[in-house]
Structure formats: C-alpha cells, structure tokens
N, C-alpha and C positions, 0 to 999 in steps of 0.2 A: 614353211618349206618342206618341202618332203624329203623324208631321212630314204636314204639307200641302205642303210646300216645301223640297227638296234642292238646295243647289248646292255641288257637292261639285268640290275642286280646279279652279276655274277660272283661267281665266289668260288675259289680257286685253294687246296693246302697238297702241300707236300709234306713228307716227314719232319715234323719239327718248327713247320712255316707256316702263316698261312699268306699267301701270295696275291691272292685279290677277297676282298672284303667287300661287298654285296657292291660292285661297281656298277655304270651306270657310263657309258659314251654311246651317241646319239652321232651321226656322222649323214651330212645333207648330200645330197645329189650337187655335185659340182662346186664340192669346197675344198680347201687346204684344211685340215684337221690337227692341229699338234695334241701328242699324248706327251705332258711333261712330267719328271718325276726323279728323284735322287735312284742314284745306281742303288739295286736292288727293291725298288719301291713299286715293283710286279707289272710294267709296263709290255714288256716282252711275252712274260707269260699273257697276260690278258691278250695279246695278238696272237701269240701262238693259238689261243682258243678257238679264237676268229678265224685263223688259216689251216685249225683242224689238226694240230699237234698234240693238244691237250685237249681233254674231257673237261666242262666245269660241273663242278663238284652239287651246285645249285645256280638259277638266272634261268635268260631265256635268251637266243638270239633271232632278231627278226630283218631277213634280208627282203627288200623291195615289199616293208608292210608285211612279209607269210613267215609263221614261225619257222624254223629250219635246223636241223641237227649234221653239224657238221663232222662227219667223222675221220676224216683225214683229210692230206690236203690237195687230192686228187678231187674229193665234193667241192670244197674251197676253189678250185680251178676252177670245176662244171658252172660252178655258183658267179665264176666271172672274177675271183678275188684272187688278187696277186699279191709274192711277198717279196722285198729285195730281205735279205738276213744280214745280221752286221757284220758275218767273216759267212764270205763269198761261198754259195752250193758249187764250186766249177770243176771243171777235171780239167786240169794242167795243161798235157799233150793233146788235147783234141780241139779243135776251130772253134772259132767262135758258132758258126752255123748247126757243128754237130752237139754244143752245149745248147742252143737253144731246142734245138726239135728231138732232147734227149728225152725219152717215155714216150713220145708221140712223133712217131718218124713217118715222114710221110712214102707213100709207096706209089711206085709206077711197074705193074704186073708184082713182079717177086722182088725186084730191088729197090733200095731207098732210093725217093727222090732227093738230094741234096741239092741241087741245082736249082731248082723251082723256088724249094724252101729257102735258098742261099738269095735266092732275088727278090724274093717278097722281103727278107730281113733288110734288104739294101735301100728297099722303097722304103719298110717303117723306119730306117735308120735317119731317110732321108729327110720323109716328112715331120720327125719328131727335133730333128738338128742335133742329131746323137752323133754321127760321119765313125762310124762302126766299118771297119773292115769285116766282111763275114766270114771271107778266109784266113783272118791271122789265127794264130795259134794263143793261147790264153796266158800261156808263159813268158811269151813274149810281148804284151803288150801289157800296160801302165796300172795300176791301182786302178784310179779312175775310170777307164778305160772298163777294165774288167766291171764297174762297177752299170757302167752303161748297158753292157751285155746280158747282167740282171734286169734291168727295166727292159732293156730289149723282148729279153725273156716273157715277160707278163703281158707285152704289148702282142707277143707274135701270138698268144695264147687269147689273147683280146678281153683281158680284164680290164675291168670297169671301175673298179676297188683297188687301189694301190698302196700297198702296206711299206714304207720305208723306215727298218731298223736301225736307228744309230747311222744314217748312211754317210755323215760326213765328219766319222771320227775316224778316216785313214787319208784323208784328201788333203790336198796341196791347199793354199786361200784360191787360186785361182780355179782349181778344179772345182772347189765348194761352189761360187759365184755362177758357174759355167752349169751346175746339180741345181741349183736356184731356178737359173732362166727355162732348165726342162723342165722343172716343175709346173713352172707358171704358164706352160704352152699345152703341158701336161691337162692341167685346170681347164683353159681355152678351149681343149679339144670333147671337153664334157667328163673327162675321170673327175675319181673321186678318190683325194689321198690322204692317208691318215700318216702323219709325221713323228714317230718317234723321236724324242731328243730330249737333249736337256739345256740347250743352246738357247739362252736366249734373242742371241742378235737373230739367229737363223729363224726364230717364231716368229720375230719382228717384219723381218724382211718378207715371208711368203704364206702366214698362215693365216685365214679368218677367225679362226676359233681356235678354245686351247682349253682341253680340260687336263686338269690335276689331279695326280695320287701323289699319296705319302704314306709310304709304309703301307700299300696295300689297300688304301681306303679313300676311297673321293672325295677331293677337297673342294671341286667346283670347277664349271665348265665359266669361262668369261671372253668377250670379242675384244680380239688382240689389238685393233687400234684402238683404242679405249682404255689399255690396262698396261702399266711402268712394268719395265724391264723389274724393277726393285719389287712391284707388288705380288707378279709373279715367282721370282726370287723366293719372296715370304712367304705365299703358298705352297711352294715345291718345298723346302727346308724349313717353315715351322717358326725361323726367327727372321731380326734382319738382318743380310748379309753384307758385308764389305765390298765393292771390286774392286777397291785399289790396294795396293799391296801397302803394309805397315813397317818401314823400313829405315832407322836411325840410321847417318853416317857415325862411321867405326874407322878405327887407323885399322890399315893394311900389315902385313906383320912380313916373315921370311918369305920367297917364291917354294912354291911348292911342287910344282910341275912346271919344265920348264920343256916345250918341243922347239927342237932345232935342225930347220930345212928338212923337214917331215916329206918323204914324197913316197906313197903307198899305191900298189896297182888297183884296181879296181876287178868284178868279176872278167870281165872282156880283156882281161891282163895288158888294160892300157892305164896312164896316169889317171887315179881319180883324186888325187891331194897331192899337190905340185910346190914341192919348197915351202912347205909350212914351218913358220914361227909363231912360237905365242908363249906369252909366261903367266900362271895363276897363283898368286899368293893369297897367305894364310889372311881369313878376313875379305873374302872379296867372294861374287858370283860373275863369272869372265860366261857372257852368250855369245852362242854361235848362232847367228843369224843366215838362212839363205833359203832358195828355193829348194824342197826334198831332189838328192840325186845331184846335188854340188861337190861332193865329197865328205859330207858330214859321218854317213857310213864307213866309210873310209877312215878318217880321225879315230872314230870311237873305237873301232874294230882294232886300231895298232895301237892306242892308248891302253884296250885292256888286255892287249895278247890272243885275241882272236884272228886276226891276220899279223903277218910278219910285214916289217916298211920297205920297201926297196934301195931305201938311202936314207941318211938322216938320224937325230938321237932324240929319245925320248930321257927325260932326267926327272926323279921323284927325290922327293927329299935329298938332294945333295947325291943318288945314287942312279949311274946310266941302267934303266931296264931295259933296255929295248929288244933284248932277249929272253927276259924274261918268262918263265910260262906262267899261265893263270894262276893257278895255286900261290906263287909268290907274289903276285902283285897283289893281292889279294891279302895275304898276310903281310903285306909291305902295310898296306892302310888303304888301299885303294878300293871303294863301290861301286856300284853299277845298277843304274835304273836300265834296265834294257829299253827300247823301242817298240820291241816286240814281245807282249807281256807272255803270249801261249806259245813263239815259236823256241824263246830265251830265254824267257824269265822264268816259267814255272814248269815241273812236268805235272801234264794236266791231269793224270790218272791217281799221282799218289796226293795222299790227304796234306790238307790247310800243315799240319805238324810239319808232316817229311821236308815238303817244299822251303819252312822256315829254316831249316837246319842244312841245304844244299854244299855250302860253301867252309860249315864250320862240324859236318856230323862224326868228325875224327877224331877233335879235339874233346878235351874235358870243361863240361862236368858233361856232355851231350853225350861221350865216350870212355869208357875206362877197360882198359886191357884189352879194348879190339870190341866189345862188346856195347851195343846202344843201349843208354838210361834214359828207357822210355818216360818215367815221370818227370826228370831236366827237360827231354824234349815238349812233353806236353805243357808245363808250365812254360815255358822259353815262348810257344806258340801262342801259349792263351795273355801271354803279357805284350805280345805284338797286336793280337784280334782285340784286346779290349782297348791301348794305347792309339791306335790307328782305326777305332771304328769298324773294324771290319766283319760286315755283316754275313756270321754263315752257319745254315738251318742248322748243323750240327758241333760247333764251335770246331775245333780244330783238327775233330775227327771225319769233318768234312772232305770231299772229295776237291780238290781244286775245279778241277772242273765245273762243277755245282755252284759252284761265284758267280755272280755277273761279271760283267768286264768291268766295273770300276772297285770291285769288293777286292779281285786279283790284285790291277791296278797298286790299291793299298796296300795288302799283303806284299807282295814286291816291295813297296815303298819302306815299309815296316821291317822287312828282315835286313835289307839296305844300310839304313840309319840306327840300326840295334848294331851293325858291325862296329860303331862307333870310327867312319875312318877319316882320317887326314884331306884326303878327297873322296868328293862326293862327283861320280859323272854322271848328269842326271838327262836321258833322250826322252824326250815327249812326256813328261813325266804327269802331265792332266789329260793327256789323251783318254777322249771317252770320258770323260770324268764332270761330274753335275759342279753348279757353281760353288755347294755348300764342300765339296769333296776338294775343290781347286782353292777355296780359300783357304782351308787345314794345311794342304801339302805346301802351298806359297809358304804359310807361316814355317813349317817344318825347315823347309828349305832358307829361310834366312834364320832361322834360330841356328841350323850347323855353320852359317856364316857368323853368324854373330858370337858363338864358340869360338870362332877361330878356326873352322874349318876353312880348305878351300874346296867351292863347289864350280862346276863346270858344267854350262843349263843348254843344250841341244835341243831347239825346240822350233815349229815350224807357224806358233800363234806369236806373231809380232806384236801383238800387246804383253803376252806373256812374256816373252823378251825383253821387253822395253818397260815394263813394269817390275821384274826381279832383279835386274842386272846393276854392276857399278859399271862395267865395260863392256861391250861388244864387238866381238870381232865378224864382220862380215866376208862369208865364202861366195866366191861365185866358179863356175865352171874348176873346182879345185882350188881355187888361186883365192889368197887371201885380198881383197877388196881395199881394208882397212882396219883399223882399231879405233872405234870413238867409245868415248865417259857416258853411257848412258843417262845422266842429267843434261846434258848440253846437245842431245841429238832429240828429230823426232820420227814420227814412223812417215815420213817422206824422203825423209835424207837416206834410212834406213832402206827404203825401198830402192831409190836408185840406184845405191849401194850393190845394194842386190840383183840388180841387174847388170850390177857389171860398170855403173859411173862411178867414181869420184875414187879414184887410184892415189889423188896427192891425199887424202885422210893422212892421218897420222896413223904410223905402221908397226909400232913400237911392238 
C-alpha cells in the first residue's frame, strides 16, 4: 500500500534526553495509525517533528514518496498535515469561526471575510457530523466541543494527515465514543490519522495499525486486530502488566470526613451540589461516580477550601472546617490530587524541586528562620522523582514544564502522598496516564487505604471506579443518586445511576 507518510530512522535529543532513537513509522494513505508508548516515551516529540516544531537531530522524512524538510508548522500546513495538541492552540474570547481562519483570514477588498468562511465551517461541520456552532464563543462551549473546533481547524485548512495528541484525555466516555465515530468517517472520507495514546480500548476500537516506542526507541509496528490488549501492554511497558486492581478486604476504622447537607453554588452562582451527605472512613476508598459537570467540581472545590458552601458542614476528624482556609486543611491532614494538573496542580515555570515543596516550603527542615534549605528541598524532590518514577531530563532541576503530562501527573501524585495525610482527595488521578503509570498509582492509592487512610477517588473512567472503590456514591445533576458497596454493583447499574435512575439505592 502506499505510505503518505515516511519517517524513517529519526533521532531526536534534548538536554539531558534523548527523546527519539533512530525511529521508524510508516503511516498508509487511508489508515487509522496508533503511536503507543508510556508517558515520556517521545511520541509527542517525534509528531512535533512531523508538524514541524522540532528539528531532527538525524532520519529523513518522506511525504507522498519525496523527501521533505519540514521547517515549521506553517510547511506542515502547505504539506496538507494537521495537528489537534493535547491542551487546546484556542484563544478564549474569540468565535469559533475567528479561531479557525486565525493566520489565514480570508479577505473581501480590505476587510475579512468572516461570513463566507463562517459558512464553509458550517458545511465541514455539517458534512463531517461535528454540529459546530461557528459563532459561539470558545469559552463558552464544552471540552469536547472545543476539541471538535481543532479537527474543524485542519479540515478548513484541508489536511490530509491528521495528527491527534492525546485527544481523549479530557473527554467525558460519551464525548470519547462520539471522537471514535469522527474518526472513523474521518477514515471514510480518504484522511489519514496518526493516533497518539496510550489507551488501549481506544486502539482496539479504531485503529489499523499500531506502532510502539519505549523510552525512545521502536519496539515494533503490529495489525491491531491480531494483537491482545495485554501483548500490546507488554510492548508499551517492557513487562506484563495487571488491569485489574489487587485489593484485600480490611475493616473499616473511625469516619473521617463526614459532609452534611453540602449544598455549594456553581460558577453561574446557581446550585451545583444540592443537600449532599456522605461519610468516608479510615480504611475505605468511597467513589464519586457521574457524568463530568454533576457537581463533582463543586464537592472537591468546598471539601478543600477553594470555594465557600452556601449551606451545610463539612466535618474532618471530629472537627467542623467548613471555614476553614487551605493552609489549615492542609495541615489538618488533608490532600489534593487536582484535576487539573497545569491549571492547579503545578506552576509550570518553576522546577520539578519548587513545585514538590508548594504546600509545605515554610515549614522545617524545607525552611529555617524564614530562609529556604535548598539541599532539604532538593533531596525532598529527588526522593519523590525516584519513588514515583518520574521521568525528568534534568532530575529535579527540571523545569515543570518540560514533563510530559503523565511525568507532572506523578509528580503531583508524589508530593500528594509524601504529605502523609489522613485523607487522600484523589480527581482524575490517571488522566492521561499509560497503563504501566495507572497500575503504580491504583496500587499507591490502595496502599494509603490499606494504612488506614481515607481516600476519596473522583474519577470520570467507570472502570476505574468500579475497580478501586469499596463504596460509590453516585451524583447526578448535583443530587446524590445513591450509595452502593462496590462489590455488589456493576457498571450498568452504575450507569443508570448516573443518569439519574434508581433513587430507592441505599443513601446512607
């Protein structure tokens, strides 16, 4: 078959790294192409190459059979080859119409055409089964949404080459399913998409082919119906991997967090958590199950003092914080996996050290008489980066930044569980994250149960719920659904749940 896409032996270093190691993907005119590979394992970079972000260092790249040097990613455009990135190119306040025909605005005499261009977006919107408003505003409209606007983007540009980063590591299950079927119409209409992920159900479900790196170096291109969920596993990560979670029953110990008739406004200062109860003790992982935008944001935000409740008490060890400011819950016992690892979790400028130290850089031995002990902190960091795996070119003098999204991810997870607390609130906490990185942190997370912590798992992979949990409380529209024993439920009941049936549950 004939390749649209050669990159043959490239080779890729950064300070400290070297990020592709004489690689080798071959990509056919009219396939689904997955690129799989553990976070940090230079899948990004080798696309960046491709779309003309980075230089390679040695290789050759040959688009439609002619060798071609792509020097940024305007050549990349001309060349017909599009990127989605896996945190969104968009600018906030402006339309969807003026994010697509931004660098290339079409003109009528001296003024932009927006209008023309607003309707050809409405036709590709139409034909591709995107239902894209082209005048909404980009702030205003959904993850998802925003994320169609990107494909929008490469289609209006009339690429042929579709490059998707990580694209369904911020999506709902439903929006993923909904990313699937463009894909696959995507396919039908003669592109050709090369798949970043690490996902295996999603290779399963829409790819032909599926080549591997590890750590930089190809491990082998193999046809995905032909090849176990598990054999791919073992080439991405080197061993074989677990998916089910390893999980003794343990007695339950004191309540630890207890919320009572929790009811918190939302941004649109209407109810988004309406009369919530729930109790977590010591020894147990209590899931929140529901579609993103139930109230979950909501919960997490007044459990750790980021928004204030409008009614209701929040109780931690035997003591009402519901007034609490961060600082104190904090030094109560309370953590915080954020959701949002770049908006919450880390400042992305300062190094892998500063970021480990965020919540604790006052205290001793990090501080003494007002003054930072840089070698505390540096040790402190480099026993989270070796404990937690975490891969970064310059160890802890690293820039946050300079991580991939699952090396942060763990960093996060690492400074988290070094606080050693009582509760553990853990949002999304494998988002983005390869299988080999999702089975560490599972474990992680029932070892602080199995201490005797309590954890609290917000998470929007209903296996992932339904595989870490002893209880599940399901949200819908704010309102607490139910409380089922996660051994005695399964992910059907859970879904209906989730939609809003089955109110008689047991509500305890």
């Amino acid at each position: 078959m004939e390749h649209i896409v050669e990159m043959l032996g490239i080779r890729k270093e950064f300070p400290g790294i070297v990020a592709n190691d004489n690689v080798t993907l071959q990509l056919r005119r009219g396939e689904i192409h997955a690129l799989l590979g553990e976070n940090g394992a230079g899948k990004s970079t080798l696309m960046g190459i491709l779309f003309g972000m980075y230089q390679p260092d040695a290789g050759v790249i040959k688009i439609r059979g002619k060798e071609t040097k792509i020097a940024n990613p305007n050549v990349a455009n001309d060349l017909g080859i599009g990127m989605v990135h896996q945190h969104f190119k968009l600018v906030h306040n402006f339309t969807v119409t003026e994010n697509i025909i931004l660098g290339n605005e079409p003109r009528k005499g001296l003024l932009y055409d927006t209008k023309s261009a607003g309707k050809r977006i409405a036709e590709l919107s139409k034909q591709y089964g995107l239902n894209v408003d082209p005048d909404a505003k980009i702030e205003d409209i959904s993850v998802g949404m925003q994320q169609r606007v990107e494909i929008l983007k490469m289609l209006y540009r009339e690429a042929e080459v579709l490059i998707f980063d990580e694209p369904t590591a911020v999506l709902t299950p439903q929006e993923i399913r909904d990313l699937m079927d463009i894909m696959k119409s995507l396919k039908a209409e003669g592109k050709s998409i090369i798949l970043i992920t690490h996902k295996l159900k999603e290779i399963k479900a829409v790819a032909d082919r599926c080549t591997v790196i590890r750590r930089g170096k190809l491990i082998g291109t193999v046809d995905v119906a032909t090849t176990s969920e598990a054999e791919m596993a073992k080439m991405m990560v080197g061993r074989d991997v677990s998916f089910t979670v390893d999980k003794a029953k343990i007695e339950t110990g004191d309540t630890v967090l207890r919320i009572d008739s929790l009811t918190v406004l939302n941004n649109k200062k209407v109810p988004g958590l309406k009369s919530f109860s729930l109790d977590v003790r010591r020894g147990e992982i209590v899931g929140i199950a529901g579609v993103e935008g139930n109230g979950q944001t909501e919960l997490v935000e007044a459990l750790t003092g980021l928004r204030k409740p409008e009614s209701g008490t929040i109780w931690f060890n035997g003591q009402d914080i519901t007034r609490y400011p961060v600082r104190r819950r904090i030094e109560s016992g309370i953590a915080h996996i954020p959701e949002d690892r770049q908006k919450r979790g880390l400042v992305l400028d300062y190094t892998v050290e500063e970021n480990m130290i965020l919540e604790v850089y006052y205290r001793a031995p990090y501080a003494k008489r007002g003054l930072l002990q840089r070698n505390e902190i540096r040790g402190h960091a480099e026993r989270i980066i070796r404990d937690f795996d975490v891969r970064a070119g310059e160890g802890a003098a690293s820039k946050a930044r300079s991580l991939s999204g699952g090396n942060q991810q763990k960093a996060i997870i690492g400074r988290e569980v070094e606080l050693d607390p009582l509760l553990l609130i853990a949002v999304q906490p494998t988002r983005g994250l390869d299988v080999g990185s999702i089975e560490y942190i599972h474990k992680r997370l029932v070892e602080q149960r199995n201490k005797g912590k309590a954890v609290l798992l917000v998470s929007l992979e209903l296996d992932e719920v339904l595989g870490l949990s002893d209880r599940i409380a399901v949200l819908n529209n704010g309102e607490l659904i139910g409380i089922v024993n996660a051994a005695e439920t399964n992910e059907n009941e859970i879904g209906l749940m989730m939609a809003g049936i089955g109110k008689e549950a047991e509500s305890r």
